[in-house]
C-alpha positions as CSV (number, residue, x, y, z in Angstrom):
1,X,-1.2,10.8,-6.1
2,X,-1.6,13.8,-8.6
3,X,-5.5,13.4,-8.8
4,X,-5.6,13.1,-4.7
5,X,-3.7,16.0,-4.3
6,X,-5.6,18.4,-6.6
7,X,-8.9,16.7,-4.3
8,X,-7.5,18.0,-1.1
9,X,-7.2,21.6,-2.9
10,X,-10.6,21.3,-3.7
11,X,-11.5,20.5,-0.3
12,X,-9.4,23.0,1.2
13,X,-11.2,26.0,-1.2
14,X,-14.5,25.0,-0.4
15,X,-13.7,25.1,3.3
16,X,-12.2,28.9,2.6
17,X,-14.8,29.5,0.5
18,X,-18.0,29.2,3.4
19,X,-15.9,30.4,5.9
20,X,-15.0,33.8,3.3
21,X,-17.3,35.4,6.1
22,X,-15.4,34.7,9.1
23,X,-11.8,36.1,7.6
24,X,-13.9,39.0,6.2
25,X,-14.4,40.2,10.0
26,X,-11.6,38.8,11.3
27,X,-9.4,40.7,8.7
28,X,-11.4,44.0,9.8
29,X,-10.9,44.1,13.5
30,X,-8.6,46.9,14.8
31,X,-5.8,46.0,17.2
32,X,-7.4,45.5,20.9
33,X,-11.2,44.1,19.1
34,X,-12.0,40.5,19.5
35,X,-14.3,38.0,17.9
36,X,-17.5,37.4,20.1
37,X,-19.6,35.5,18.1
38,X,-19.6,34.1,14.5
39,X,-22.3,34.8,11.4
40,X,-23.7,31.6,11.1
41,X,-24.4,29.8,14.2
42,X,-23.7,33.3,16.2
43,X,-25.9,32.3,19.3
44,X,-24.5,28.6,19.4
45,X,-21.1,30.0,19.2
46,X,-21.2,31.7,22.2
47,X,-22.3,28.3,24.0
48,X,-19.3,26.2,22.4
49,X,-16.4,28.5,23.5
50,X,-17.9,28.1,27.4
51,X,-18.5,24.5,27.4
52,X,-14.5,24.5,26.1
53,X,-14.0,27.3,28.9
54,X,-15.3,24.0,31.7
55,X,-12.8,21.8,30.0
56,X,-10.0,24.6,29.8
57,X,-10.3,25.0,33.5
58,X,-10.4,21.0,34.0
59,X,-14.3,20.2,34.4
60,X,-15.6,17.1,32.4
61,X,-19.2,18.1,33.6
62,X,-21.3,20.5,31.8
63,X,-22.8,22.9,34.0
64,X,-25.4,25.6,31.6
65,X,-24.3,28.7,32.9
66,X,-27.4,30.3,30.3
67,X,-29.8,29.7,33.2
68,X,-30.2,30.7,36.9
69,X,-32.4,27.4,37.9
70,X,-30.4,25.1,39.7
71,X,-29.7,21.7,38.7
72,X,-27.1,18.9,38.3
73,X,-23.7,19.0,36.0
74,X,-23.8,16.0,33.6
75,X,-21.3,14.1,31.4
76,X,-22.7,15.6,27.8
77,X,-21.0,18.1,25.1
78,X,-18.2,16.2,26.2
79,X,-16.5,16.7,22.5
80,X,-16.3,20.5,23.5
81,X,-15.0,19.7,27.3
82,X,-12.1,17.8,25.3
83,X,-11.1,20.6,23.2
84,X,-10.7,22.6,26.0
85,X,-8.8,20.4,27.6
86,X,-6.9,19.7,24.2
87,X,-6.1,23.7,24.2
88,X,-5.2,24.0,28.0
89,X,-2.4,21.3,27.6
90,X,-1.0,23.2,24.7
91,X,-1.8,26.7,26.0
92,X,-4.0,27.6,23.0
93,X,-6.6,30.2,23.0
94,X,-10.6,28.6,22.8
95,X,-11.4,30.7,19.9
96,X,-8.4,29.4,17.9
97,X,-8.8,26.3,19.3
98,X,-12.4,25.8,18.2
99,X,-11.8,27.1,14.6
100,X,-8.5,24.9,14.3
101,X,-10.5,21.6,14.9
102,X,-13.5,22.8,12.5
103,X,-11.0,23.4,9.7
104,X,-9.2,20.4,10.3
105,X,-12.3,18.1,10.8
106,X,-14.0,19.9,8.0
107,X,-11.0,18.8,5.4
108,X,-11.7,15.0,6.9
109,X,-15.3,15.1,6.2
110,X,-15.0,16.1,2.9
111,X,-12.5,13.9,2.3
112,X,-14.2,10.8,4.2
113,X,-17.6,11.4,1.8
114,X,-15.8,12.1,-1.8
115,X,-14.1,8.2,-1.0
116,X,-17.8,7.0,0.3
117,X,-19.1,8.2,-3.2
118,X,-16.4,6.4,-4.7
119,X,-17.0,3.7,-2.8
120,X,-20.8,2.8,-2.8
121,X,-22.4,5.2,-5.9
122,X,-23.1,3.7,-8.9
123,X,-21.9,6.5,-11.0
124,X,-18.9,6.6,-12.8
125,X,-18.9,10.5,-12.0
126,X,-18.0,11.4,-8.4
127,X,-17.7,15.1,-8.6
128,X,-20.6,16.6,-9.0
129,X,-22.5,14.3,-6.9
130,X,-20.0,15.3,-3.8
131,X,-20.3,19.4,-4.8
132,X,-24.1,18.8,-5.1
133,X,-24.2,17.0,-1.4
134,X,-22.1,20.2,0.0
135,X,-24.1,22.6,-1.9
136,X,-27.4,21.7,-2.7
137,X,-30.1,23.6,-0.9
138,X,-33.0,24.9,-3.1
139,X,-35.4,25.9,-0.6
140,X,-34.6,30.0,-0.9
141,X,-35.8,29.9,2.8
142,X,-33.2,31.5,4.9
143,X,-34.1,30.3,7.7
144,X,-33.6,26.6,6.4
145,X,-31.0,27.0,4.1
146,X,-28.5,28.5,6.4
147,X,-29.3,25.5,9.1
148,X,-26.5,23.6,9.3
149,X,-27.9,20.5,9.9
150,X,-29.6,19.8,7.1
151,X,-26.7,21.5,4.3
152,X,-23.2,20.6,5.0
153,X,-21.9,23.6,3.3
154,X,-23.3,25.6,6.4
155,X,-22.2,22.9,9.0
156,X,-18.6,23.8,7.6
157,X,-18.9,27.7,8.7
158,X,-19.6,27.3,12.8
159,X,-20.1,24.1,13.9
160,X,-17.1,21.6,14.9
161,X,-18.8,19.1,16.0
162,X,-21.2,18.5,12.8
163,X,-18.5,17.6,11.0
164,X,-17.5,14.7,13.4
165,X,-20.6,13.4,13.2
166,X,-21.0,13.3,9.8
167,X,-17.5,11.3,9.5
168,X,-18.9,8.6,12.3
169,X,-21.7,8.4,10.1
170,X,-20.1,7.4,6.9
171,X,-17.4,5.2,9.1
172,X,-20.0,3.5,10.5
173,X,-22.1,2.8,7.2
174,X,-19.0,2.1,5.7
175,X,-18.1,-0.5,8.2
176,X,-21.0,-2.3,8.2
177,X,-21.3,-2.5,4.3
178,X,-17.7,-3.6,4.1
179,X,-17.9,-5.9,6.8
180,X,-20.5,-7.8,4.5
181,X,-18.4,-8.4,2.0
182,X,-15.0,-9.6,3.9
183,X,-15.8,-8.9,7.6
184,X,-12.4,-8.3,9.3
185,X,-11.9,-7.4,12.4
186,X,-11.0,-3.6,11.8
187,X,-14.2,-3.1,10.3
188,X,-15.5,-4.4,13.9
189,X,-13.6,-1.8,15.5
190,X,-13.9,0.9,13.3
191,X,-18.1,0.4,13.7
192,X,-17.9,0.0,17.4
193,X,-15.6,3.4,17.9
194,X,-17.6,5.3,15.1
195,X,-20.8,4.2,16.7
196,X,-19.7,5.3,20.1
197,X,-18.2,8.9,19.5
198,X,-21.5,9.7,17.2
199,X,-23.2,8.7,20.8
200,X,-21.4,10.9,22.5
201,X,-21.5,13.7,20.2
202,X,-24.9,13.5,18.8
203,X,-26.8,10.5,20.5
204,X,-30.0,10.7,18.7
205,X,-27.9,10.3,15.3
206,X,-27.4,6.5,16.8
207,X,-31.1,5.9,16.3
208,X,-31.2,7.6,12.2
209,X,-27.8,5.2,11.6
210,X,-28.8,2.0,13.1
211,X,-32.1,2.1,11.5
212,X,-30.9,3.6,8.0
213,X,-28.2,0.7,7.7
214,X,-30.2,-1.9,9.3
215,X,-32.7,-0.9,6.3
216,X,-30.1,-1.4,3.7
217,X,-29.0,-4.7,4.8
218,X,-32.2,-5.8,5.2
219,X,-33.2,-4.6,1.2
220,X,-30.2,-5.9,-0.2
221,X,-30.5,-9.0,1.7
222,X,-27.7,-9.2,3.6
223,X,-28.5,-9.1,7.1
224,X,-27.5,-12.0,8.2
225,X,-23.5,-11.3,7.4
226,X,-24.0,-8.1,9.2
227,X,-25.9,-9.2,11.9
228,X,-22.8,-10.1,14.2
229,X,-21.1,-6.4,13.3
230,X,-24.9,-4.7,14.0
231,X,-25.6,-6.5,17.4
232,X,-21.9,-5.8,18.8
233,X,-22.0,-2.2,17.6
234,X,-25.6,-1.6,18.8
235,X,-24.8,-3.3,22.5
236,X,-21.4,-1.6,22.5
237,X,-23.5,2.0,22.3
238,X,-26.2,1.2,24.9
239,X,-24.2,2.3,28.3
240,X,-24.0,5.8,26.4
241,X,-27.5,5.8,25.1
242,X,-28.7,5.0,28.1
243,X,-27.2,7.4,30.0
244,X,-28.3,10.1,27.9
245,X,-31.5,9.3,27.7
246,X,-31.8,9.2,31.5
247,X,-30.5,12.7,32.0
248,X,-32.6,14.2,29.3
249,X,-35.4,12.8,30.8
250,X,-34.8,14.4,34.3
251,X,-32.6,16.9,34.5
252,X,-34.9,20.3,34.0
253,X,-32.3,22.3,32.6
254,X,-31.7,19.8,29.6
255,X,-35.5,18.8,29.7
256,X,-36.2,22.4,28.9
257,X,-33.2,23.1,26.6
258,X,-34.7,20.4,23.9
259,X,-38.2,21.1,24.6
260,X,-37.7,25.2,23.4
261,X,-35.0,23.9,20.7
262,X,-38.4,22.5,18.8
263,X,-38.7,23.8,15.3
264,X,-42.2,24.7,15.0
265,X,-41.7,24.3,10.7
266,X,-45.0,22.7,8.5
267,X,-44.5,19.4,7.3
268,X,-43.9,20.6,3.6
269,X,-41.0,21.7,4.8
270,X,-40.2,18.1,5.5
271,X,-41.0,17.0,2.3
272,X,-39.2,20.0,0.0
273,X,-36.4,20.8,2.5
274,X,-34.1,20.7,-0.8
275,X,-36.7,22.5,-3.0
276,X,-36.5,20.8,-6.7
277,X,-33.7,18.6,-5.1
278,X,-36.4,17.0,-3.0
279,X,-38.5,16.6,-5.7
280,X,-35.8,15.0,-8.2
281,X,-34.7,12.1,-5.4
282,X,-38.4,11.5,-5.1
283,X,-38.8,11.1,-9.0
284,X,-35.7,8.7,-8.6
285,X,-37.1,6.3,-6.2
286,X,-40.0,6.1,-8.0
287,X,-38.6,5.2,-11.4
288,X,-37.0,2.8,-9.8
289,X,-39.7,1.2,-7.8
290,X,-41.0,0.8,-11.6
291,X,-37.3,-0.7,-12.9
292,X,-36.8,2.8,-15.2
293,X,-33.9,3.3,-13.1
294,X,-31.5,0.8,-11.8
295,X,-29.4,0.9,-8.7
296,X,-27.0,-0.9,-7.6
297,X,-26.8,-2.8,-4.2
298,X,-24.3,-0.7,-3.0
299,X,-26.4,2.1,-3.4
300,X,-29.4,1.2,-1.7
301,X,-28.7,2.3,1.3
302,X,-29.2,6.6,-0.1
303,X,-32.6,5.5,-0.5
304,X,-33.0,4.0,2.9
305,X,-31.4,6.7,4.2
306,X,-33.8,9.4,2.6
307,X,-37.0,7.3,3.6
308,X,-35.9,6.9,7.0
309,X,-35.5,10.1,7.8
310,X,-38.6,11.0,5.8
311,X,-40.9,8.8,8.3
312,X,-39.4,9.7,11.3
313,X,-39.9,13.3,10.8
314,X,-43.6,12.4,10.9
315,X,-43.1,10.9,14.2
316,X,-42.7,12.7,18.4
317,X,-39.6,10.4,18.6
318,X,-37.8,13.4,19.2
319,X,-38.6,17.0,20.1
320,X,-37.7,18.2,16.9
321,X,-38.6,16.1,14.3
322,X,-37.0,17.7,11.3
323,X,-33.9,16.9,12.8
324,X,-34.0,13.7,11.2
325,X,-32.3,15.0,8.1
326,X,-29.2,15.7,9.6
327,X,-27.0,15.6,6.6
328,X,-30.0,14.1,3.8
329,X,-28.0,16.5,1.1
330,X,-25.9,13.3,1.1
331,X,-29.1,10.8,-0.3
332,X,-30.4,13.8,-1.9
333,X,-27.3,14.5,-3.9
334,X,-27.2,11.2,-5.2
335,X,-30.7,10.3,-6.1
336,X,-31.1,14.2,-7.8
337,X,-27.9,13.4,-9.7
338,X,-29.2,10.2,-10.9
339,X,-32.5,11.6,-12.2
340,X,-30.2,14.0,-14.1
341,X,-28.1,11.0,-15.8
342,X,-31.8,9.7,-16.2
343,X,-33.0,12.7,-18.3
344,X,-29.8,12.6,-20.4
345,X,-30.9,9.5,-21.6
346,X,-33.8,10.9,-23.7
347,X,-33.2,12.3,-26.6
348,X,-35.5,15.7,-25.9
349,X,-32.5,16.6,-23.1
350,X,-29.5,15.0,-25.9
351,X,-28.2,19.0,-26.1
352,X,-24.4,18.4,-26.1
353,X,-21.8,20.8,-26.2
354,X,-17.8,19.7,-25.7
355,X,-19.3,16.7,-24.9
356,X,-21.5,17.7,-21.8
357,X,-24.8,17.7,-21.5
358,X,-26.1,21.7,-21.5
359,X,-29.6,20.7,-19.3
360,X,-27.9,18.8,-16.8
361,X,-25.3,21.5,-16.3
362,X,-28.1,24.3,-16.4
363,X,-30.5,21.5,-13.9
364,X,-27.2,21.3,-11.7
365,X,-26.7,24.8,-11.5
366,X,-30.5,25.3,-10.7
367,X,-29.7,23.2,-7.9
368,X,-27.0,25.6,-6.0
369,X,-28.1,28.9,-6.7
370,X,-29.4,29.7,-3.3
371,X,-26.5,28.5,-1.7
372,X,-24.4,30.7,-3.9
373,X,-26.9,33.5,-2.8
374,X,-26.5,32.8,1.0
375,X,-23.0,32.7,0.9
376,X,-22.8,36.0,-0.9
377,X,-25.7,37.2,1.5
378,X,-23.4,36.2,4.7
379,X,-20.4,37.9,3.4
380,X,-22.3,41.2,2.5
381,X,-23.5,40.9,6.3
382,X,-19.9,40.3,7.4
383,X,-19.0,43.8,5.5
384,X,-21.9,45.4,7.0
385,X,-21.0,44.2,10.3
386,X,-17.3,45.8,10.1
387,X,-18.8,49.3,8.8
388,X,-21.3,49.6,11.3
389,X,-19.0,48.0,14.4
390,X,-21.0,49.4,17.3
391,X,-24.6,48.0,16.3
392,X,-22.6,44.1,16.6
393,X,-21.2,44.8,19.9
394,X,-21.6,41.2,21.2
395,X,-19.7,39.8,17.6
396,X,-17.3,42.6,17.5
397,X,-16.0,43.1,21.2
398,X,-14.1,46.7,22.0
399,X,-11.4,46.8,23.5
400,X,-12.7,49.1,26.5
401,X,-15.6,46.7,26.8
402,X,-13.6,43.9,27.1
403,X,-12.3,45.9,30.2
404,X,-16.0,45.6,31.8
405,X,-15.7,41.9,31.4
406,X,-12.8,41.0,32.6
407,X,-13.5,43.7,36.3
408,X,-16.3,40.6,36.2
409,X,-14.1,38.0,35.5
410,X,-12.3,39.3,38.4
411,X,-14.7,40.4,40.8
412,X,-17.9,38.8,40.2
413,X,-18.0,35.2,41.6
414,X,-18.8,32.3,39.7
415,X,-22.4,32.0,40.7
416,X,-23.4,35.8,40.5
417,X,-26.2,36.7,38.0
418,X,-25.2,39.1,35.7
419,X,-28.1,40.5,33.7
420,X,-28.1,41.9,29.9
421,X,-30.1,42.0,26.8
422,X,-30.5,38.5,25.0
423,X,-26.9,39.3,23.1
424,X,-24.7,40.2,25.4
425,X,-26.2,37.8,27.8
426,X,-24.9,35.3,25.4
427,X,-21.4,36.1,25.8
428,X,-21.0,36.4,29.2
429,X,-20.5,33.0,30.4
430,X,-17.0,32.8,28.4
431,X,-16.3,36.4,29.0
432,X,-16.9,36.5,32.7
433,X,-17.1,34.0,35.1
434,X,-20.6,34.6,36.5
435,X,-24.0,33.0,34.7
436,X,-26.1,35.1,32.8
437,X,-29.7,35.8,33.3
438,X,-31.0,35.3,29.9
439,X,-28.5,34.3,27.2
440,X,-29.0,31.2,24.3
441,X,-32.6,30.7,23.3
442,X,-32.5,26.9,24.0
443,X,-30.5,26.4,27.1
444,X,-32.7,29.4,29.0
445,X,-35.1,28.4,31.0
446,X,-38.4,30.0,30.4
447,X,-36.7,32.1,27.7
448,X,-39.7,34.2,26.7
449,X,-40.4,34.9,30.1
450,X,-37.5,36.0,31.4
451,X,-37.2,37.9,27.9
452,X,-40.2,40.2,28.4
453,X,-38.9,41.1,31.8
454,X,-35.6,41.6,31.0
455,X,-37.3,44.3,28.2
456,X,-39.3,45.9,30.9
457,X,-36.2,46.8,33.1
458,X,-33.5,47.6,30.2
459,X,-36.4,50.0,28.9
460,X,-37.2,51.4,32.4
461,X,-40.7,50.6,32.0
462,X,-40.8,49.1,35.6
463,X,-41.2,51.2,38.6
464,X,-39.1,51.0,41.2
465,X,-40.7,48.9,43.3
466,X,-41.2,46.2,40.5
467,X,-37.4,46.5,39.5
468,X,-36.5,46.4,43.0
469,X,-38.7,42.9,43.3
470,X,-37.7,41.6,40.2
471,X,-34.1,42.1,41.1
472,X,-34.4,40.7,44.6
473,X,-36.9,37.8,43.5
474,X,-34.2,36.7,40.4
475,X,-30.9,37.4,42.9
476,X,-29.2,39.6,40.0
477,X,-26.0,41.4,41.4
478,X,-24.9,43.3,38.0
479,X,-26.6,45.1,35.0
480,X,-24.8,45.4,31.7
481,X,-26.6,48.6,29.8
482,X,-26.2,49.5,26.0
483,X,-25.1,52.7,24.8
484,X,-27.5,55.0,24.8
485,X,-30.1,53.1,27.4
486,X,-30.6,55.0,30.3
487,X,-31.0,53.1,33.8
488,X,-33.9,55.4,35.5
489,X,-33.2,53.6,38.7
490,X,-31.2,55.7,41.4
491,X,-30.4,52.3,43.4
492,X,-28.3,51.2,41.0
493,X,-24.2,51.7,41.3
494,X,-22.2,52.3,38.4
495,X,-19.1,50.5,38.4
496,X,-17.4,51.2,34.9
497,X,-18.5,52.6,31.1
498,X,-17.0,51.0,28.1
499,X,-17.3,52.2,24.4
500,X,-21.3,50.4,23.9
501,X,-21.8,48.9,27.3
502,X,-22.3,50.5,31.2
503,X,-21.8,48.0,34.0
504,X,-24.1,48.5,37.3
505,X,-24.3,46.8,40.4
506,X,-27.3,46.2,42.1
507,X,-26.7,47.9,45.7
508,X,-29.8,46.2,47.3
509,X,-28.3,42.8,46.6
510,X,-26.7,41.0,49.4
511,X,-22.9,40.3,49.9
């Protein structure tokens, strides 16, 4: 009981401890300021309080307010539409709703993966093999390190629903590898449900799970108990699976979303994505391969699980192929760690102080020191943020701005276009009614398009006539301005001035 308490401490500091960037803002907003987008994941952010916004208000359809093309709601993001719902039945507010459920599914997915290390690593040591799946990058690419797809310790800081998906993961693997060895009933049930929310939350994540334990079973011969528990599980998911594959496949407004949420990245990228972590789990599975390094059965399935994703990143499967590691610091934590323990046994890397091994603490280090340098990079953004207030104006939201939004919110109708620059047009779906004209990089059709035009009038580089056609030809009724931007065009009304932002209505426009 004393060990699992101090466990839950440790998993409730390292949750405060990537998240030290959010309560650094939060703790610097002045009474009337509100939170409009977080650090890490700021665009997504946006998108997640107004798909709990359609639940909120009752929907169970998502309907992308981030685009002006027309085109059918569809049962998806429905883990979103349920917190809204969650937070209209007990009055909550969506922000502190959303943050709430990441916190609290955050503690449960550290908690689920320190017991699956437990459970199926062959290591008497658990801990550093759990900090190094939360921690490890080694990349010192920004850009990668931060995504929190691919490095839990980032999933932790914005993204609720990653952390769901990485507890139906384990549940599911856990299931299946238990059900092996006593099969039960409740590991049945535990599959099929696990199985079925991952579907719902992240469906392609069915494919990576059903293939990665399928794998194990298959290498530690064991298929045939698990077939039954495999085949129910796997026909169980298909009405889901199904279903989302049809509407990807024609709805335009999701075709396009995945097709511009491609990460254009080289494939070295795919093979070093954890930098001398990479490297380490590949030096693993080949010792092994040569019987230098022996794993147990019930720890076959990390190396499955890294392969797999490994080979389908080399494959069009999906639109973004790198997506495949979704959550590989888990494989990669355990085979790096094991080619540690490896290189304690030789005597060359015997340097022992207080009984621990110097390298493998200096190696382990060597491991998280760019995550320790993101986080710190985040929070010094965080402080920069707060000191320079107005430059942030769609994060940090003034309380005379807010007043422009909500004249929209109660005067604009739900399918006027409201038009801004990229980051304000991000936040207006959950701060207004009305869709935006350009907004989220993925769920904007045409997004570069629309973004060069959007530059041309917010500059005043058109004439009159073009802004006039534009206008007319994209059916925008109101321009939001930045301080300091001038509009140039007389046909334009002015409605109201914040602190940072001017609202106009486009006269021209019909009623």
């Amino acid at each position: 009981m004393y060990k699992s308490a101090k466990l839950w401490v440790l998993f409730i500091l390292i949750i405060l401890l990537v998240n030290s960037n959010m309560f650094i803002i939060v703790s610097g907003l002045s009474d009337g300021e509100f939170l409009g987008k977080a650090i890490v994941g700021d665009a997504d952010y946006s998108t997640y309080i107004t798909k709990m916004k359609i639940g909120y208000e009752g929907g169970w359809q998502y309907v992308n307010k981030y685009t002006t093309e027309p085109h059918d709601s569809s049962y998806i993001f429905l883990f979103y539409l349920f917190l809204g719902h969650l937070a209209a039945i007990f009055h909550l507010d969506l922000h502190l709703t959303f943050h709430a459920a990441r916190f609290i599914l955050a503690f449960f997915a550290l908690k689920v993966l320190y017991r699956f290390f437990q459970k199926y690593s062959d290591e008497t040591e658990i801990l550093p093999i759990f900090l190094l799946a939360v921690f490890i990058s080694g990349s010192y690419n920004t850009a990668i390190d931060i995504a929190p797809q691919y490095h839990l310790y980032a999933g932790m800081m914005g993204f609720t629903h990653y952390m769901l998906t990485l507890i139906c993961l384990l549940v599911f693997f856990d299931s299946v590898l238990d059900y092996a060895n006593r099969k039960g009933k409740g590991n049945l049930l535990k599959s099929v449900l696990a199985l079925n929310v991952l579907a719902v939350v992240h469906p392609f994540m069915v494919v990576l799970a059903g293939l990665v334990i399928t794998g194990t079973v298959i290498a530690t011969k064991k298929l045939a108990k698990t077939l039954p528990i495999l085949s129910i599980s796997a026909v169980s998911s298909m009405p889901a699976m199904l279903y989302f594959f049809y509407i990807f496949t024609t709805n335009p407004a999701l075709i396009g979303w995945r097709a511009q949420a491609v990460a254009d990245l080289p494939h070295v990228y795919h093979l070093f994505l954890y930098g001398l972590g990479s490297l380490m789990a590949y030096c693993t599975i080949v010792l092994w391969i040569k019987k230098k390094i022996t794993i147990a059965d019930s720890s076959v399935l990390f190396i499955v699980w890294l392969l797999t994703a490994l080979v389908l990143s080399f494959t069009n499967l999906i639109t973004s192929p790198l997506q495949w590691f979704f959550f590989a610091s888990v494989p990669v934590a355990y085979l790096s760690y094991k080619f540690i323990r490896y290189l304690d046994s030789k005597a060359a890397f015997k340097i022992v102080y207080k009984g621990r091994s110097v390298v493998s603490l200096l190696i382990l280090v060597m491991l998280v020191i760019p995550t320790a340098d993101m986080l710190f990079l985040i929070d010094h953004s965080a402080v920069y943020m707060l000191k320079h207030k107005e430059e942030f104006n769609q994060s940090i939201i003034f309380s005379e701005d807010m007043k422009c939004y909500e004249w929209l919110r109660e005067n604009a109708d739900t399918s006027d276009i409201i038009l801004a620059d990229e980051r304000i047009g991000n936040i207006i779906p959950f701060v207004t009614n009305s869709i935006t004209f350009i907004g989220h990089q993925h769920e904007t059709l045409d997004y570069e398009n629309k973004l060069k035009k959007v530059e041309l009038l917010l500059d005043g580089s058109y004439t009159k006539q073009e802004a006039v056609g534009f206008l007319e030809e994209s059916k925008i009724k109101y321009i939001i301005y930045n301080k300091g931007e001038k509009t140039g065009y007389e046909f334009l009304t002015h409605i109201l001035s914040g602190r940072t932002i001017t609202l106009y209505k486009y006269a021209g426009s019909k009623e």
